[in-house]
N, C-alpha and C positions, 0 to 999 in steps of 0.2 A: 504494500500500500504506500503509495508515493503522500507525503505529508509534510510537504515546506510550508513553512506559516506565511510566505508570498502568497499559496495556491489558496490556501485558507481567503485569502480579499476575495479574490476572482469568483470563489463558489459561495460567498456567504452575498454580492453582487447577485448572482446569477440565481439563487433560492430564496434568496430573500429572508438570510438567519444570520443572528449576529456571528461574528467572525470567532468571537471568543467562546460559542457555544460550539463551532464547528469545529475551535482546538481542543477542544474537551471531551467532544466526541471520538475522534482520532485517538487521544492520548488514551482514553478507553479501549479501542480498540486495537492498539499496540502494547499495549503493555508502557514501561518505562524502565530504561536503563539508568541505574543505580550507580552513584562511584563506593557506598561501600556493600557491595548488594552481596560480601561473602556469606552463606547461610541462607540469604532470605530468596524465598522461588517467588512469592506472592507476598507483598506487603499494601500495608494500609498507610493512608496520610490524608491530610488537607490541604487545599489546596485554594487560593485566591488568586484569580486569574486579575493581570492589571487591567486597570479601567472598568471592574467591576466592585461594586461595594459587597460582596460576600463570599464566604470561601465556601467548599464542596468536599464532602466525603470520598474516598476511591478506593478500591481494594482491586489489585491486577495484579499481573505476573511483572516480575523484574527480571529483566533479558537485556543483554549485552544487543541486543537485534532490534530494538528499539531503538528510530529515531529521536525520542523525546528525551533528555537527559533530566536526571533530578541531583543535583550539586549538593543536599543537606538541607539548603534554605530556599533552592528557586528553580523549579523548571523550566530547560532550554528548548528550541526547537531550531532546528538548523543554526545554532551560534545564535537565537534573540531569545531572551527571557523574556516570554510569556506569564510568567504568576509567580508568586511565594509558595513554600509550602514549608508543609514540617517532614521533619524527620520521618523515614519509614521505618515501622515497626513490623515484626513476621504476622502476616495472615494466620488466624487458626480456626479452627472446630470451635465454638464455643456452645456449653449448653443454655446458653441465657445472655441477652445484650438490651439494650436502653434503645428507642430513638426518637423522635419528636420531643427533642429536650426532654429525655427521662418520662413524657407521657405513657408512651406503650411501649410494652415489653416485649419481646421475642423469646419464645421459649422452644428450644431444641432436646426435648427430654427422650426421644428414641434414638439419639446420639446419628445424626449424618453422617458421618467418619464412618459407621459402617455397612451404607449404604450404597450398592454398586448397582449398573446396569443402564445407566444412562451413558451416554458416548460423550454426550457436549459437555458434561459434568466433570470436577475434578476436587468437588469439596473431600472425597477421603483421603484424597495425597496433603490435606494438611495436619497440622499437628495436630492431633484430638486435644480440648480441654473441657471433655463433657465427663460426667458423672453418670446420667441415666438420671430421670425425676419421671421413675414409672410408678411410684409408690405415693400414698397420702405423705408419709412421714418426710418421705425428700422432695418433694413438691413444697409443704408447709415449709422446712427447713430454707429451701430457696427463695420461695417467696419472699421470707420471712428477710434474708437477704437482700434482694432487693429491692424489696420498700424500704430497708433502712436506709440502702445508699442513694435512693433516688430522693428520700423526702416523702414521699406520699405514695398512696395509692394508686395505680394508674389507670389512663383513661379506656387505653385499648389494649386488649395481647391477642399476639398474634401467632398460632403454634405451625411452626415451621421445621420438621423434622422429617427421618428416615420414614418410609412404607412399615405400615404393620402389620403384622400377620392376617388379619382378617378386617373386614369394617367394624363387624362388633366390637373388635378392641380397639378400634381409632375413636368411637364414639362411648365407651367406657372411660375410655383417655378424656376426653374431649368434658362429660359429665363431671369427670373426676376433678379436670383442673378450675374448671367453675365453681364446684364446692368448696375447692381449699381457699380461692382467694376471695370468697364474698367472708370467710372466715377476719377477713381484714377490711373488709366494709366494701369491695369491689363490686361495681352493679353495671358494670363498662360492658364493650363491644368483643365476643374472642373472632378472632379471623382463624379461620382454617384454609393451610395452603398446601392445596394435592389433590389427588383427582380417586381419594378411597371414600368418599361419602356419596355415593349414588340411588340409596333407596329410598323410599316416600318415609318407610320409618322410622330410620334416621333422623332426615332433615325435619321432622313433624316434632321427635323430642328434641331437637335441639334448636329448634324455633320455641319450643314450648317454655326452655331454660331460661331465654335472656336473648339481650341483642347479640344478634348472631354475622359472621357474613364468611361467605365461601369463594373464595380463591382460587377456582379450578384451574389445572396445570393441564392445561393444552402445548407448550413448548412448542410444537411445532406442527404444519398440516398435511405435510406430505413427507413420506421414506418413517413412519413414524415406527413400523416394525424395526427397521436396521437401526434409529436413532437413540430409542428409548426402552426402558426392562418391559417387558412383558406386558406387566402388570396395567404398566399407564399404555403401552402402545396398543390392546386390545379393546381400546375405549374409544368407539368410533365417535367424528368431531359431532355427527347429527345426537349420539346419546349424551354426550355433553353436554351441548347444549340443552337439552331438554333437563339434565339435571339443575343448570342455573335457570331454567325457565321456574323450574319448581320451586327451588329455592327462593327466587325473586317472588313468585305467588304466595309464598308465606311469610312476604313481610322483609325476609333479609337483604343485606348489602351484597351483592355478585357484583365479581370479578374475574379477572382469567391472566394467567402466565403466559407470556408467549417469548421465545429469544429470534429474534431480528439478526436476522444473518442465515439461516439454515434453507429457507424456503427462497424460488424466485420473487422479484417485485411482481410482478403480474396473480401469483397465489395471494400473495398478500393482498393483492388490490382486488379479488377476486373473494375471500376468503372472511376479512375480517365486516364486513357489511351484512353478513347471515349472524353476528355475535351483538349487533346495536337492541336490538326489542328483550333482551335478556341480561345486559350488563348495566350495574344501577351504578357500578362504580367506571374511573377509567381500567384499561388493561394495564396490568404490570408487562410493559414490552422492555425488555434488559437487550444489550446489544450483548451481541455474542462475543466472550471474551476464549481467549485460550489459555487455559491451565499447560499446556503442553505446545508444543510446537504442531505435533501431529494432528490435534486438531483444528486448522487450518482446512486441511481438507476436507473437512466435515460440513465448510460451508459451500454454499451456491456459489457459482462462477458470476454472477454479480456483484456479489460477498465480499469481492476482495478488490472493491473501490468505492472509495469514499461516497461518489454521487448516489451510491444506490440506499446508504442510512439516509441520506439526507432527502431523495424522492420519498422513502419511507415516512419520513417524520412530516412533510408537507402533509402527504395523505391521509395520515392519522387524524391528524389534527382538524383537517377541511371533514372529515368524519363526524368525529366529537365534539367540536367545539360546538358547531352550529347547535349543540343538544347541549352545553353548558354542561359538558362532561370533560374536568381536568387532571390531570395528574396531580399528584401529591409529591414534592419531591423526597422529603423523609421515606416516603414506602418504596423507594427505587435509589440506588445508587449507579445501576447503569443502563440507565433510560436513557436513549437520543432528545433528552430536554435537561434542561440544569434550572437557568434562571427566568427562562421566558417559555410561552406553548399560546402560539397565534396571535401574538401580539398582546398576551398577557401576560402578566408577572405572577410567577409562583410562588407560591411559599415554602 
C-alpha cells in the first residue's frame, strides 16, 4: 500500500475527507514501525494527529514494513511528522478493560486467547492476561475491581469473549453476569458480541432481564466457510438477519461486526443495504488489520489500496447518515472514521 502523506492531499481532494483522517486510516492499516519495537508484535498508544484538537486510541502490529515511523513521542510518515503520540506499550488478552471514560466495561470472561478458527483473527498470539470470570464468585471479585478503579458503577458492559460451548451456556453466562452487577446497583445496557444467541428463547429472556443489545458478528459476506470457524460460518447472512430483526422487535439495540477489507467494494455496496430495517444501532465496521504478514492475502485484490476504505467509508455513510444512524467512536478503535462521519463531528 503506497502511503506518502503528499498522496494523503490529493485523495482527501478527490473524497472529500479530511487529510488527517485518511493518515489515520492508513496508519491502521499498516501497522507502525517502532524504533524500540524489540519484544512488542502488537502495541497500543495514543495518538494526536496535528491540527486536530484530540488524540485517538490504536492497537496494531509493529513491523519494520511499515511506512509510518513512531520515534517514542511522534509519528513520521515519509520524513513529516504527522501527530504526537505516547509511548507503545505490548498489546495483550485482557479479561476486562474500561472505555467511554470508564463508562462501560468490557468483559472477556471465556478468555479469547483460547479461541481459534477465524483466519482474519490473531487475538491468541497475544499474551493472555485473563483469569476466566465463569463463576459468581470471580465475576463478583472482578466486578468488585473494577468499580473501584473506575469510580462508579457503569453505564454499559459489553461481553466480548471466546464461543461457548452451547447457546444455553452463553445465555446462562449472559443471566449470570447481570445478577452479579445489579449486586452493585447496575441497571445499564449489557451488549453481547457474537453470533451464538439465535433463538426466540433466548432473546425473549434476555429482553425480559434489562436493556439489552446484540452485536451480531457477521465479519464478513462472502468465502465465509474458508474465513471463519464453523460455528459463525454456518450462519447464513439471511438467518442473521432475521435474528436482529427479532431482536430489534423486542425492544433491543442491534448491531453487526463486519471487517472492511475481506469482501469486494461492489459486495459491500450490494450487501450492507438488506442490514438498514434491522440495525437500531451503526455497524461496528473495523478495517482489516494484520496480526501477521500472511494475512494480507486474506484480503480482496481491492484491499490492498487505499481508495477502496475510502469509497467504502463515503458509502456507508451516504447509507446511515440520511437515517441519523452514527458511529460511536469509543465502540470502535478501527473504524474508517476517527473525528468526523458526513460532515459531522463525533464523539
Amino acid at each position: 500500500m503506497v502511503n506518502p502523506a503528499a498522496y494523503a492531499e490529493i485523495l482527501s481532494k478527490k473524497y472529500d475527507i479530511p487529510k488527517e483522517e485518511i493518515l489515520l486510516i492508513g496508519l491502521n492499516l499498516c501497522g507502525v514501525n517502532y524504533k524500540n519495537r524489540t519484544g512488542i508484535k502488537r502495541g497500543r498508544f495514543r495518538m494526536k494527529p496535528i491540527n486536530v484538537g484530540r488524540s485517538f486510541f490504536f492497537a496494531m502490529t509493529v513491523t519494520p514494513d511499515s511506512p509510518y515511523f513512531h520515534d517514542g513521542n511522534g509519528i513520521f510518515l515519509a520524513g513529516e511528522r504527522i501527530g504526537s503520540a505516547s509511548e507503545i506499550v505490548a498489546d495483550t488478552c485482557t479479561d476486562t478493560y474500561h472505555r467511554n471514560h470508564r463508562r462501560h466495561f468490557t468483559i472477556n470472561s471465556n478468555m479469547r486467547s483460547v479461541c481459534r478458527g477465524c483466519k482474519f483473527c490473531g487475538t491468541y498470539e497475544l499474551k493472555s492476561e485473563e483469569n476466566g470470570l465463569l463463576t459468581e464468585k470471580s465475576m463478583r471479585e472482578n466486578a468488585l475491581e473494577l468499580i473501584s478503579h473506575s469510580g462508579s458503577v457503569p453505564e454499559s458492559i459489553g461481553l466480548v469473549t471466546a464461543c461457548f460451548p452451547s447457546e444455553e451456556e452463553l445465555l446462562a453466562h449472559l443471566l449470570m453476569l447481570r445478577k452479579v452487577y445489579r449486586e452493585f446497583g447496575f441497571s445499564g445496557e449489557i451488549q453481547y458480541v457474537g453470533s451464538q444467541l439465535t433463538s426466540p428463547k433466548a432473546l425473549d429472556m434476555l429482553s425480559d432481564g434489562g436493556r439489552f443489545a446484540l452485536y451480531f458478528s457477521v465479519e464478513a459476506f462472502t468465502r465465509r466457510d474458508l474465513l471463519m470457524r464453523p460455528e459463525k460460518a454456518r450462519i447464513a447472512l439471511d438467518v442473521g438477519r432475521n435474528v436482529l430483526y427479532e431482536a430489534a422487535r423486542r425492544g433491543m439495540e442491534t448491531s453487526m461486526l463486519y471487517i472492511l477489507g475481506l469482501d469486494s467494494l461492489a459486495i459491500v455496496e450490494r450487501e450492507f443495504p438488506k442490514y438498514l430495517s434491522v440495525l437500531t444501532r451503526h455497524p461496528l465496521v473495523q478495517l482489516m488489520q494484520n496480526y501477521s504478514p500472511d494475512q494480507e492475502s486474506l484480503k480482496d485484490g481491492e484491499a490492498h489500496f487505499l481508495d477502496y476504505y475510502l469509497k467504502a467509508r463515503k458509502f456507508l455513510e451516504g447509507l446511515f447518515a440520511p437515517r441519523r444512524i452514527y458511529p460511536r467512536g469509543w465502540d470502535n478503535y478501527r473504524a474508517p472514521w476517527f473525528g468526523r462521519y458526513a460532515g459531522k463531528e463525533l464523539l
